[in-house]
Phi, psi and omega in degrees: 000112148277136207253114160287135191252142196240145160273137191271144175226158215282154187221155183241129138244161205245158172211146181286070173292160193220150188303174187284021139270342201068031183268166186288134170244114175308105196312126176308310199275356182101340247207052172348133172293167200199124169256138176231121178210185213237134139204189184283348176208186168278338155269030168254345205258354149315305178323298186271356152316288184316262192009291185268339156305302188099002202254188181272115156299102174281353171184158198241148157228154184260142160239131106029083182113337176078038177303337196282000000 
């Protein structure tokens, strides 16, 4: 089986945080918190959002340029 190798790109996710109980906390400002980190597509860089947040993810957007 051959595995294709992809270049990983910088991705912005946006995520749902949640309080030190593990309830959902509505953002005051409207305005979701955001991680940017690198991967080969956009549902790996869902993945690893969830991973390292712990949180729900709304949304992946790619970035342009390599920002992460």
């Amino acid at each position: 089986m051959a595995q294709q190798i992809t270049e990983a790109r910088s991705y912005r996710c946006s995520y749902h945080p949640k309080d030190l109980n593990g309830h959902p906390v509505a953002a005051d400002s409207g305005v979701l918190p955001t991680i940017q980190l690198k991967a080969s597509n956009a549902e790996q860089a869902q993945r690893a959002a969830y991973a390292v947040t712990g949180c729900v993810v709304a949304g992946v957007e790619r970035l342009e340029g390599g920002a992460a």
